[in-house]
C-alpha positions, 0 to 999 in steps of 0.5 A, a space after each residue: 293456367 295459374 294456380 292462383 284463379 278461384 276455379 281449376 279444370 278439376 274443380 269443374 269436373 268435380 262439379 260435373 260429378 255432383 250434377 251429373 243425373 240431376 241437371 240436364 246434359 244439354 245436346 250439342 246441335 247444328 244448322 246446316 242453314 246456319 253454317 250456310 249463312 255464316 260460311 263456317 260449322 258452328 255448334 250450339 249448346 242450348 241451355 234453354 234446354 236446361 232445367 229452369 230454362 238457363 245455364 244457372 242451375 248448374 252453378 247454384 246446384 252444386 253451390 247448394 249441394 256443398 252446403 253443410 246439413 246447419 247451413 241448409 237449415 239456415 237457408 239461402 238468400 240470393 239476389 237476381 232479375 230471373 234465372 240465378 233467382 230460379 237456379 237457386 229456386 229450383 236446387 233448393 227445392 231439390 235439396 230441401 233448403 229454405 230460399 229467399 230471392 231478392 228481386 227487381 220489381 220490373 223483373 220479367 214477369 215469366 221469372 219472377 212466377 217461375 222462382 215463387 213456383 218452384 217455392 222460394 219466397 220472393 223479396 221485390 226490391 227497386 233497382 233505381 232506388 235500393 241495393 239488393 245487395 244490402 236488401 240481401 245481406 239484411 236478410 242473411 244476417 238477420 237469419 243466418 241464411 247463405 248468401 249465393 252470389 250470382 257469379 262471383 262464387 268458386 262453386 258457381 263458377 265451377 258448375 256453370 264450367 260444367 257446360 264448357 266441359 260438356 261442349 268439349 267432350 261433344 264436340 270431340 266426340 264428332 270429331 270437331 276441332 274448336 277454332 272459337 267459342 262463343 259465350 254471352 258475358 255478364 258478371 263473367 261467371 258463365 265465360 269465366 267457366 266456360 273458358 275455364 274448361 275450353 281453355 284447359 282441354 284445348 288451348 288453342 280455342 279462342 274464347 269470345 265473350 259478348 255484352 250488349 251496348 252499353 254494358 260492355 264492362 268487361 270489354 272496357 276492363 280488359 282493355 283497361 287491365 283492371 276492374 272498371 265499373 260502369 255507371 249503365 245510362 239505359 236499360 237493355 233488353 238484354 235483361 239478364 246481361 246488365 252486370 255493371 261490373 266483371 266480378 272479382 274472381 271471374 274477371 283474373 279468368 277472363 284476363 288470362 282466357 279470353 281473346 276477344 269481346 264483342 258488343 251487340 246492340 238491342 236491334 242485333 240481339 232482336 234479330 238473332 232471337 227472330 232468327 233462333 224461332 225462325 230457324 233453329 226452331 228455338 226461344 232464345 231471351 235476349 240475354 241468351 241471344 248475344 252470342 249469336 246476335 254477334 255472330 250473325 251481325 259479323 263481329 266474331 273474328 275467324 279463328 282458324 279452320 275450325 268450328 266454332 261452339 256458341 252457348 245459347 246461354 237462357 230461354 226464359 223471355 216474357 211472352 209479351 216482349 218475345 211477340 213483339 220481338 217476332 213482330 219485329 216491333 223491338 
């Protein structure tokens, strides 16, 4: 890949170096009623299993782990409906950094008490009404606080590339060959990563990325050859994937990685979180659902003969809205 990207394969494995011993080295596992039911060998990668329940410690511990001992008495701000909010709680609890979060007030309750536990203040804010953006940068300027973005941070993306990399040397390790990889898509920081990584260790594995409806800005961005912001008309249950744009570093990786994106709908993301407790003996959020909901509704192409990897990207799903998926009343 080029030079020119916010985010190298070495960059990921420096990361990996810093991680290693603080963040959980997710299993690689299989379902033999899985590969039944799709006629093909996929391996997950549940970050469920990770520390904070998601993917996004990865990245905001070794965001916060590089600070400088001044920045880490300043503090960090970062803005997020739920796992950034806690992966950045969490690595600043570790690292002994003060942390603000900033919010959405109909965030699920479940994140919202997990960041205030692991002892971050927490800032709610009106998504329909104010920028949490502007809340954020408010709050930094006034007391010189960092602010850790999301997604669209070199060393974020790096870190959550760390998963990508684990794939790789697991799947090899079982001697598997990757026709495809299967990454749910919001900002882009996870796939951006993630192919980062698969790209570079196997060239010929397509990337696939999915979002739900009505959020597929990446899709259309791609499809455009530029950045395209969407105006969202509706919520989602997909709560941690309503990005509604690709980030400015992620979106040059996902330009020069990703074959493919796939759009699922709530009712196909509903079925995969039912079918992930049924099953694969998982819970799954919705967000962290989108791969497989893509995969069992058929929207994922076959690349090739080989495996396909799937990141179960987040765990952390309010149990209210979990009963009634399994009720099958969302």
């Amino acid at each position: 890949m080029s030079s020119d990207l916010a985010v190298s394969l070495a960059d990921i494995e420096a990361a990996a170096a810093r991680i290693k011993g603080v963040a959980v080295e997710t299993p690689l596992i299989e379902s033999p009623a899985l590969n039944e039911r799709l006629g093909l060998r996929v391996l997950i990668k549940p970050e469920t299993l990770q520390r904070v329940g998601a993917f996004k410690f990865r990245g905001a511990y070794n965001r916060l782990v590089q600070l400088s001992d001044d920045e880490k008495t300043r503090g960090v701000v970062a803005f997020s409906s739920g796992n950034h909010a806690q992966g950045v709680a969490l690595a600043a609890k570790l690292l002994g950094i003060p942390a603000l979060i900033v919010m959405p007030a109909d965030a699920p309750k479940v994140k919202a008490e997990a960041t205030a536990g692991y002892g971050a203040e927490v800032r709610f804010y009106d998504r329909l009404t104010e920028s949490r953006e502007k809340i954020a940068a408010a709050i930094a300027a006034e007391r010189g606080s960092i602010v850790v973005p999301a997604f669209d941070d070199p060393h974020i993306i790096a870190g959550q590339g760390t998963a990508g990399l684990e794939l790789m040397q697991q799947a090899r390790a079982r001697g598997a060959e990757l026709g495809a990889v299967v990454v749910p898509c919001s900002g882009g920081g996870l796939l951006a990563g993630v192919a980062t990584a698969v790209k570079a260790l196997s060239p010929t594995t397509a990337m696939v990325g999915v979002e739900p409806d009505g959020y597929d800005d990446t899709l259309r961005s791609l499809q455009a050859g530029e950045r395209r912001p969407m105006t969202p008309t509706h919520r989602t249950l997909c709560d941690a994937l309503e990005s509604p744009c690709p980030g400015e570093l992620t979106f040059p990786i996902l330009q020069k990685t990703v074959a493919d994106m796939a759009v699922v709908s709530d009712a196909e993301v509903a079925e995969a979180m039912r079918y992930a407790f049924s099953v694969l003996k998982l819970v799954v959020e919705p967000g962290g659902s989108a791969g497989l909901a893509a995969l069992l509704a058929g929207k994922v192409k076959t690349y090739g003969a080989g495996a396909i990897g799937l990141v179960l990207s987040g765990g952390n799903v309010d149990p209210e809205q979990f009963a009634k998926v399994l009720r099958g009343e969302l």
